[in-house]
N, C-alpha and C positions, 0 to 999 in steps of 0.2 A: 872857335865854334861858328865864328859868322858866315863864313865859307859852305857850312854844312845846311845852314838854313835856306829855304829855300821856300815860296809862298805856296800852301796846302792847295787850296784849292785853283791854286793856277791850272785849270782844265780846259783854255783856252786861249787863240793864238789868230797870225797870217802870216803870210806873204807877199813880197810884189806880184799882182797875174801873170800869166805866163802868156807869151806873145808865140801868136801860133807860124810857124817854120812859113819861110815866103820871101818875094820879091821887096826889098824898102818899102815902107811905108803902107802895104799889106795892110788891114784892120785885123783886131784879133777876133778868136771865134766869138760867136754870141754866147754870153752866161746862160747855161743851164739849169744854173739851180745848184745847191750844193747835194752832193752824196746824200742818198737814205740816212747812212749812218750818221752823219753830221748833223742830219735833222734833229735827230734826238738831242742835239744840242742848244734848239732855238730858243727855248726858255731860259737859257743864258743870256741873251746879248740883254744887255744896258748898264747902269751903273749901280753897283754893290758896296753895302757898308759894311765891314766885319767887327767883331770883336771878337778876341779871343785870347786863351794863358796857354802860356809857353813854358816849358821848363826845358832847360838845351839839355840836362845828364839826367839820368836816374836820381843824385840827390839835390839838385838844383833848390832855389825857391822858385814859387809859382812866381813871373812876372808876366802881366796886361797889355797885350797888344793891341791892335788896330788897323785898317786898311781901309783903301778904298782904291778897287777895282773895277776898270769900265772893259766891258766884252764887245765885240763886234765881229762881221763876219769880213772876210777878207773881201777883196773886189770882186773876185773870180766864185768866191764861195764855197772854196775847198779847204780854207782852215779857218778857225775858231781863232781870232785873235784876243787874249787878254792882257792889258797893261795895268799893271797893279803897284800899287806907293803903298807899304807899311812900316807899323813900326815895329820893330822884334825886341828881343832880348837885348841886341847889341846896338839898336838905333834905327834910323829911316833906311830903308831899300828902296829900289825901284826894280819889276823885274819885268817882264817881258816871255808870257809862255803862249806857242804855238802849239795849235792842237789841228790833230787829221787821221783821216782814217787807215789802215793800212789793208788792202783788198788781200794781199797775199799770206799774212797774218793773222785776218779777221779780227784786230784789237787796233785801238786808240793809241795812237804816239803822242807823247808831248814832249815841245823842246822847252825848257825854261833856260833863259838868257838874263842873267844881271847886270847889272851899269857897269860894274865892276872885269865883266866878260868871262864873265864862270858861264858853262854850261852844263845842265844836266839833264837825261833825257829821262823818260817816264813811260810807264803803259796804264792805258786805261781800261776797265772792266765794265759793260751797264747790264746788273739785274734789274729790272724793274726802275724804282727811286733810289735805285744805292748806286754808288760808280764808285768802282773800289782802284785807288793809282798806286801802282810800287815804284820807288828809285830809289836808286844807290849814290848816295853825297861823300865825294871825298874828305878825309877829315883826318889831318895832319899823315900817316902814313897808311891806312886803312879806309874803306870804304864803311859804312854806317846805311843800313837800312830802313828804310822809312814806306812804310803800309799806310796810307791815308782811306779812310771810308767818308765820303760825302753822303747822305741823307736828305733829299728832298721833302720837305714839309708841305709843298704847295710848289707852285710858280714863281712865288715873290721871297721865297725862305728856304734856308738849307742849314742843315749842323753838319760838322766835320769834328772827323778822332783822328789825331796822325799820331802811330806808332813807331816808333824808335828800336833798333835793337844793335848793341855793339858790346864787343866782345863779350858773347851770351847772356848779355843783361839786355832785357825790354822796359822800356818806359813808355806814356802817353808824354809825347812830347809836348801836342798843341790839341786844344781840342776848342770849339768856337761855335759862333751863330754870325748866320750874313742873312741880310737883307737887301732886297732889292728897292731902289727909291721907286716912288710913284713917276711916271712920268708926266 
């Protein structure tokens, strides 16, 4: 099951900037600022404490997890970096989710990266304070569904529901409270 776990709210990420095409030693262009779209992400960046219960199947027991996740925006500020340490059902993670806009798409991609070197990727949705992400977690020979809704309470607060669905059984897999620390 550890394979399929993957951090809820990982809704943010980077990359190294990208060096603009030229002769050696060229500078790169000046930062412009990130994307419109990624704006709406700036109430993200700092450090986040979670709690939250998990349950990996439909008839699981609930068990207590935890994290704590720092956001940042990449150099260039065209992705949302988050690196996030929790603890799950199955023990400590460490994962690594990039987040960016996609213009030709008009939705939110995110890569989420484990130590372990799983990847999976994600789409982001923003009504208003909801951001609603879908991906699919491989899990033994099948893919597993997973709908997370985030809820922004404020700036410094968020709740998340991530829902589950495999072989036409849906469960709440994880659902939580984050906080943001004061700075």
């Amino acid at each position: 099951m550890r394979r399929f776990l993957i951090p809820l709210f990982s809704v943010l990420l980077s990359l190294t900037p990208t060096l603009k095409a030229g002769t050696p030693g060229e500078e790169a262009p000046s930062n412009q600022g990130p994307p419109v779209e990624l704006q709406r992400l700036a109430a993200m960046i700092g450090i986040w404490d979670t709690k939250a219960s998990y349950r990996s199947t439909p008839n699981a027991s609930i068990v207590e997890g935890r994290s704590i996740e720092t956001v940042r925006w990449s150099t260039n500020e065209h992705f949302v970096i988050s690196d996030q340490h929790e603890l799950t059902p199955n023990g400590w993670k460490d994962t690594l989710v990039i987040t960016t806009w996609n213009p030709v798409k008009k939705e939110y991609k995110l890569i989420n990266l484990t130590a372990a070197g799983e990847i999976v990727e994600a789409t982001m949705m923003i009504e208003g304070n909801t951001r609603k992400i879908l991906f699919y977690s491989p899990f033994e020979n099948r893919l597993i569904r997973n709908e997370v809704t985030v809820e922004f309470v404020s700036d410094v607060e968020y709740k998340f529901r991530s829902e589950c669905t495999d072989q036409e059984k849906t469960w709440v897999f994880c659902e939580g409270i984050s906080k943001k620390r004061k700075d």
